[in-house]
MARLUM-61342 format. One record per residue (C-alpha): residue number from 1; x, y, z. Coordinates in nm, 3 decimals. Example, Ala and Ser with C-alpha at 12.3 -4.5 7.8 and 13.67 -1.06 7.14 Angstrom:
MARLUM-61342
(rec 1, (1.230, -0.450, 0.780))
(rec 2, (1.367, -0.106, 0.714))
//
This chain:
MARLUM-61342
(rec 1, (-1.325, 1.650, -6.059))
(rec 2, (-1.247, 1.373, -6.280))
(rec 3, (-1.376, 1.047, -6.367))
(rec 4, (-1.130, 0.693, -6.460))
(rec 5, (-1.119, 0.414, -6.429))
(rec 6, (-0.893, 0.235, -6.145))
(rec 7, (-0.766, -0.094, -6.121))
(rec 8, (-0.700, -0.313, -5.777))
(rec 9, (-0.332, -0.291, -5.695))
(rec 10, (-0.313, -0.372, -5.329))
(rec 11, (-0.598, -0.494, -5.089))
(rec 12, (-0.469, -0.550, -4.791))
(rec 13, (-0.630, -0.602, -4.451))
(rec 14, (-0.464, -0.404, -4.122))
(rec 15, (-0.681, -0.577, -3.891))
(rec 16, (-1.025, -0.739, -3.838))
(rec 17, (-1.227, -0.473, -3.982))
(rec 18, (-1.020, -0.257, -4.206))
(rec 19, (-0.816, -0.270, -4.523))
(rec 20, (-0.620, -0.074, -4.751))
(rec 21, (-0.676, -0.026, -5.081))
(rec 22, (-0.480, 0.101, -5.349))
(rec 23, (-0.608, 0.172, -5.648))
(rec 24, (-0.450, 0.274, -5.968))
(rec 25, (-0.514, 0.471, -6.293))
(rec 26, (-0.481, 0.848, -6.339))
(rec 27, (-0.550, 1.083, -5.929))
(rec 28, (-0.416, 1.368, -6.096))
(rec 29, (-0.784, 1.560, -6.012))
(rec 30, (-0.649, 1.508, -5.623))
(rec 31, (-0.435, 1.789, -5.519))
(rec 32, (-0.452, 1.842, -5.178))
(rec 33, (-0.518, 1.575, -4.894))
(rec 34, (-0.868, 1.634, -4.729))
(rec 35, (-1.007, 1.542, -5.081))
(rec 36, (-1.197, 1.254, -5.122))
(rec 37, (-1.292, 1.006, -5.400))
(rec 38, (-1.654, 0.813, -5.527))
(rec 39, (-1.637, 0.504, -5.591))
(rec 40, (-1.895, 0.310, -5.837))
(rec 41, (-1.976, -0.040, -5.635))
(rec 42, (-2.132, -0.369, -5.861))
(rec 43, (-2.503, -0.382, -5.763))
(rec 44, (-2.501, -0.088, -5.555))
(rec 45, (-2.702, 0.255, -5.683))
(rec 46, (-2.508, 0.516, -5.534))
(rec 47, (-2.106, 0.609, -5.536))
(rec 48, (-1.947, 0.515, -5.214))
(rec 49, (-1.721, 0.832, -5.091))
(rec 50, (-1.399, 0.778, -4.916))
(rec 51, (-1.112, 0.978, -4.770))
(rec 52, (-0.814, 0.946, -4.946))
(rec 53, (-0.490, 0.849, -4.736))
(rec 54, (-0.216, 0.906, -4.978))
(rec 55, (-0.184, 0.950, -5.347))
(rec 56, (0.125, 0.977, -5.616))
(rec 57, (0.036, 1.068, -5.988))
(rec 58, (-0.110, 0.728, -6.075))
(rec 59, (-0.289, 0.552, -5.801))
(rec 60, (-0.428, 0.659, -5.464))
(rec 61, (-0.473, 0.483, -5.095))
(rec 62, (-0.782, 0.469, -4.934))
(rec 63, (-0.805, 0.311, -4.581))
(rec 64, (-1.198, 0.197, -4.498))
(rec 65, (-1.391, -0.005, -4.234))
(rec 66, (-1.617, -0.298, -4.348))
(rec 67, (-1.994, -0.176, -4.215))
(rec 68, (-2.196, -0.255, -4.477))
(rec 69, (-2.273, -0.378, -4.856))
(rec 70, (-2.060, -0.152, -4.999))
(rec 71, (-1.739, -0.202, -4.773))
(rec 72, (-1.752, -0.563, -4.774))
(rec 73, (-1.760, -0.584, -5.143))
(rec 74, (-1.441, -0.356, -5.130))
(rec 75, (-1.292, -0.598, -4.857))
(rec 76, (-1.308, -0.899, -5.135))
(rec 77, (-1.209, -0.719, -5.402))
(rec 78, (-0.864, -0.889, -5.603))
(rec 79, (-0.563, -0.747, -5.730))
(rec 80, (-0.676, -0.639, -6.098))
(rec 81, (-1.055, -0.568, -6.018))
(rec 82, (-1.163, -0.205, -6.159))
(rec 83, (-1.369, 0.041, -6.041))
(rec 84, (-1.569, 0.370, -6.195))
(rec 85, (-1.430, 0.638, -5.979))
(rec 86, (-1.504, 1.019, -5.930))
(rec 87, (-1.161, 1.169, -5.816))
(rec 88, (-1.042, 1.527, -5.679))
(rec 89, (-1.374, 1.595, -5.497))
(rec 90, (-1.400, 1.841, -5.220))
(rec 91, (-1.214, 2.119, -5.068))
(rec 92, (-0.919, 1.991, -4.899))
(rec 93, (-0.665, 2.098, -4.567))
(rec 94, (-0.547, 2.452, -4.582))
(rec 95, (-0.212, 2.350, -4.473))
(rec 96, (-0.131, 2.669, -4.337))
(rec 97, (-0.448, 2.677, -4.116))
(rec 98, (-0.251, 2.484, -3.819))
(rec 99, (0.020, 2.694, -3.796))
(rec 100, (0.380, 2.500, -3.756))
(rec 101, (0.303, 2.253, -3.468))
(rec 102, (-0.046, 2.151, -3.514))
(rec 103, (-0.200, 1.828, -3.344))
(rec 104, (-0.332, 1.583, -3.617))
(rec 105, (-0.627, 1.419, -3.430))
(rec 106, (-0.777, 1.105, -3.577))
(rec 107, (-1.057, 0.873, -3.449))
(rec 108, (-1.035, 0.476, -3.612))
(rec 109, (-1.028, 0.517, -3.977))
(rec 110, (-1.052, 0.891, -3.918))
(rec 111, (-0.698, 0.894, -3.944))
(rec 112, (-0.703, 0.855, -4.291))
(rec 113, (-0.660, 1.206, -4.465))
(rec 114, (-0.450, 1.324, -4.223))
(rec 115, (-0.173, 1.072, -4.349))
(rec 116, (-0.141, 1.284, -4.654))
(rec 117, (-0.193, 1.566, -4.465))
(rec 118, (0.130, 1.482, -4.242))
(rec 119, (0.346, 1.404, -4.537))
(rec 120, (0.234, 1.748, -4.707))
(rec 121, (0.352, 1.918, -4.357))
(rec 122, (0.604, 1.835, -4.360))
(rec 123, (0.724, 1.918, -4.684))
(rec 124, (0.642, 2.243, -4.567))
(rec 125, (0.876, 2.221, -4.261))
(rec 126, (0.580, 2.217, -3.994))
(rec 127, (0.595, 1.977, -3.728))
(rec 128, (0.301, 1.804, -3.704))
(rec 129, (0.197, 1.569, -3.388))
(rec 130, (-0.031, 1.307, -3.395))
(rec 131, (-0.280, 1.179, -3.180))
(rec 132, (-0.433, 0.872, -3.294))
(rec 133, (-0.754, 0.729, -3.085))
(rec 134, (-0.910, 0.363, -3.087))
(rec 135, (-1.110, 0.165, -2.884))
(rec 136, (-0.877, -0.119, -2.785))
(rec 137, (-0.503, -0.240, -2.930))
(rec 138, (-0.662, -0.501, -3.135))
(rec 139, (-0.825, -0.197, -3.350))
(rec 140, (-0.502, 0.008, -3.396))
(rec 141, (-0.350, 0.073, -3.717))
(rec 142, (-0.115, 0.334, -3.963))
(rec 143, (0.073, 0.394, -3.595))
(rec 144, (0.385, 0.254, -3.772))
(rec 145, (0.318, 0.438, -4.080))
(rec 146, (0.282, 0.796, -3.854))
(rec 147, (0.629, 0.707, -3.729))
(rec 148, (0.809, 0.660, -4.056))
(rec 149, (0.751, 0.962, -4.183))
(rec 150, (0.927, 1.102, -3.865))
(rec 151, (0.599, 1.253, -3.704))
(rec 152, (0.587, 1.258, -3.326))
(rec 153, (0.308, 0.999, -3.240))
(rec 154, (0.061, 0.977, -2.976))
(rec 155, (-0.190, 0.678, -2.962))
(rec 156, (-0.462, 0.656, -2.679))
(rec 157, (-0.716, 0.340, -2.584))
(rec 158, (-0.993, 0.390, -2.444))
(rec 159, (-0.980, 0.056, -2.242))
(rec 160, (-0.598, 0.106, -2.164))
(rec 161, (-0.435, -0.182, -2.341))
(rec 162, (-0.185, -0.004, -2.524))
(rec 163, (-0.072, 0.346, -2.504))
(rec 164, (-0.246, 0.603, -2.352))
(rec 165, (-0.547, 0.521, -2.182))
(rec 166, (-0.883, 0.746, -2.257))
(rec 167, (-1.003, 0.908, -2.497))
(rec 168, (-0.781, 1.120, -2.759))
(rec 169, (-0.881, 1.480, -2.636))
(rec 170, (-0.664, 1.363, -2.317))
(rec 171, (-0.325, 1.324, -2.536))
(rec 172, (-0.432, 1.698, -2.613))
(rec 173, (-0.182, 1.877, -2.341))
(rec 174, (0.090, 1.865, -2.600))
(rec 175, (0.209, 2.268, -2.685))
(rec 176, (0.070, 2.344, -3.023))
(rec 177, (-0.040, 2.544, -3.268))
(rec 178, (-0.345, 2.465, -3.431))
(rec 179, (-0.480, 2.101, -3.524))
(rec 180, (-0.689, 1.918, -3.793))
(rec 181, (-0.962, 1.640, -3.681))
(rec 182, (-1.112, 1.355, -3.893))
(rec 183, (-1.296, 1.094, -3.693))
(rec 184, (-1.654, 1.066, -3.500))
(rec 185, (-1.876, 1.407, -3.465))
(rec 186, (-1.862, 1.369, -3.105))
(rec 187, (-1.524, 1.328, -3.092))
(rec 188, (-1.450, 1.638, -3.285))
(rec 189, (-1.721, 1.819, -3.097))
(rec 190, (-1.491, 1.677, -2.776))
(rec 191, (-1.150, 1.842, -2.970))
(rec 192, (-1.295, 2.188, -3.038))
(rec 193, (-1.403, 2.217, -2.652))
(rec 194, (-1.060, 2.120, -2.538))
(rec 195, (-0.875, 2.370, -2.738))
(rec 196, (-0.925, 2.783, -2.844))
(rec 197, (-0.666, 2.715, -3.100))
(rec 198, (-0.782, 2.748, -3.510))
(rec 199, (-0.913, 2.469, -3.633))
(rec 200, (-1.000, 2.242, -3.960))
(rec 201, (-1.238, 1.933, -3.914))
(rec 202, (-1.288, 1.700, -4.233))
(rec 203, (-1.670, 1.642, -4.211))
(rec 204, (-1.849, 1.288, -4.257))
(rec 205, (-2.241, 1.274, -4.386))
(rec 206, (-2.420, 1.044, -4.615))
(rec 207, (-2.407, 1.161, -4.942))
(rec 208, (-2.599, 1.149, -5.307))
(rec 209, (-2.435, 1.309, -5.575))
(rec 210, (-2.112, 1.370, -5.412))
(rec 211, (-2.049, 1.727, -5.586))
(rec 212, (-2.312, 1.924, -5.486))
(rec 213, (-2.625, 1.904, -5.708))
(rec 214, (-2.892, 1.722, -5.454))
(rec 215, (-2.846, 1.906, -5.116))
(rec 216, (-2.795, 1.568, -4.910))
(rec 217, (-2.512, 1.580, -4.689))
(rec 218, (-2.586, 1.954, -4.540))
(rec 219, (-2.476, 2.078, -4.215))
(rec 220, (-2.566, 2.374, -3.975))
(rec 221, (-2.310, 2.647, -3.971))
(rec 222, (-2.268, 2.998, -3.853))
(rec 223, (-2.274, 3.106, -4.200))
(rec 224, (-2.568, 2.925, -4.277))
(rec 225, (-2.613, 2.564, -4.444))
(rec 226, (-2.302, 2.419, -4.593))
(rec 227, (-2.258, 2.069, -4.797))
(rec 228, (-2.041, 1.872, -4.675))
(rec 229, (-1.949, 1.723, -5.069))
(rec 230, (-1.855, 2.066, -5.217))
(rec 231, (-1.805, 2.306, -4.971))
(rec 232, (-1.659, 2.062, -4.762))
(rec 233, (-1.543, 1.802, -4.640))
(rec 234, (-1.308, 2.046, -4.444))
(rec 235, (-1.462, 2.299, -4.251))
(rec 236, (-1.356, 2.554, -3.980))
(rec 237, (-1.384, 2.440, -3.627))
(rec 238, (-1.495, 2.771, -3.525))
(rec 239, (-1.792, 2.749, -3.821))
(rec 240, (-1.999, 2.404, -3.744))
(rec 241, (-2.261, 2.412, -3.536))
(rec 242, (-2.283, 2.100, -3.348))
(rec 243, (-2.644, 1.903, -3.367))
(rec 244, (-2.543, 1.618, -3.142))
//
C-alpha cells in the first residue's frame, strides 16, 4: 500500500451516469488488476474505494457511477484537481485461476477490473471472452474498449435494445474454462449457479479503513469471516457464502 498524491488528468463522462477518471502521480503500489484504490474526497470523512480499470507506472483509470456525495464530487472534478489517495490495496486476480478461455463477466460498472484483467490475459496468451451486462443500450459502455484489445465480446440487455437480450448468465453457453465476475451480488450469486467451473468474484461492501484494521466490510465464507478490504476484494466462487 502506498499513499500520493494524484492529479486530474482526464474526466470524462461515457454516459449519463458514469465517467472515467484518470488520475496521475506514482500507481506503482498496484500490481495486479483486482486491486483497488481510496480516494480522500473534500468534506467527506471516509476514503471512497474504487476498482481500478487500467494503470501504467504513473497514473491509473478508474471507471465509477455517480450515486451519491462522494461520486458526484468526482463527476465535477477538472483537469488538474488532486486527490489524497491510498493505492495497491487488496488482493488482486490470480490470472491463472481461469484457466486459458475464461468468461470475464461484468455487471454496469462491474466491468471495471476486469479491463486490466483482459489486457493482463492476454499477455499471458489466454483467451479471454467477455460478457458485459446492462440494463438498457443507453447504459452501455467500455464495449469498444473490450474490442480493441482483440477480446471476443458479448454484451446482453436486459430490455433487448441492443445485443443480447436478458440477463448476462444467458451469454454464459460460450465453451470455457473458468471465469472472473465483478458486478451486483445477485448477479454473481446468478454466475456461480450457472457454471461448476473455478471461479474468482471481486467482492463489493462498504468499507472503513480500507486495509483491514476496523472489521467493516466482512463477509460469510466457508472458511469463516473474510474482509473484503484485505483479504479480498477477490475471492473464490466456491468460498462465499451467499446472504442474499
Amino acid at each position: 500500500m502506498k499513499q500520493g498524491i494524484f492529479a486530474v488528468a482526464e474526466n470524462t463522462p461515457l454516459n449519463d451516469k458514469v465517467s472515467r477518471l484518470v488520475l496521475r502521480g506514482d500507481a506503482s503500489a498496484l500490481e495486479r488488476p483486482g486491486q483497488f484504490v481510496q480516494l480522500r474526497l473534500p468534506g467527506l470523512y471516509l476514503r471512497r474505494p474504487f476498482s481500478v480499470c487500467d494503470r501504467d507506472a504513473d497514473s491509473f483509470t478508474v471507471l465509477f457511477e455517480t450515486v451519491g456525495k462522494g461520486t458526484e464530487k468526482l463527476r465535477n472534478t477538472k483537469t488538474g484537481d488532486e486527490f489524497d489517495a491510498l493505492t495497491g490495496l487488496g488482493n488482486g486476480f490470480d490470472l491463472n485461476a481461469g484457466g486459458d478461455t475464461p468468461l470475464l463477466i461484468g455487471g454496469g460498472t462491474g466491468l471495471s477490473p476486469l479491463y486490466w484483467l483482459a489486457k493482463e490475459l492476454i499477455m499471458r496468451q489466454k483467451q479471454p471472452i467477455a460478457l458485459l451486462g446492462f440494463n438498457s443500450v443507453s447504459d452501455i459502455f467500455y464495449e469498444a474498449a473490450f474490442r480493441a484489445l482483440g477480446v471476443e465480446t458479448v454484451v446482453t440487455t436486459v430490455d433487448g435494445s441492443y445485443g443480447r437480450k436478458g440477463f448476462v448468465t444467458q451469454a454464459m453457453d460460450r465453451e470455457h474454462t473458468g471465469f472472473y465476475a465483478c458486478g451486483p451480488e445477485a448477479m454473481m450469486k446468478a454466475v456461480c449457479a450457472c457454471t461448476d467451473k473455478p471461479g474468482q468474484l471481486s467482492l463489493d461492501r462498504r468499507m472503513g479503513c480500507g486495509f483491514g484494521a476496523c472489521m467493516g466490510c466482512t463477509v460469510k465464507t466457508k472458511s469463516g469471516l473474510k474482509r473484503i478490504c484485505k483479504d479480498g476484494p477477490v475471492l473464490s466462487s466456491r468460498e462465499v457464502i451467499w446472504e442474499i
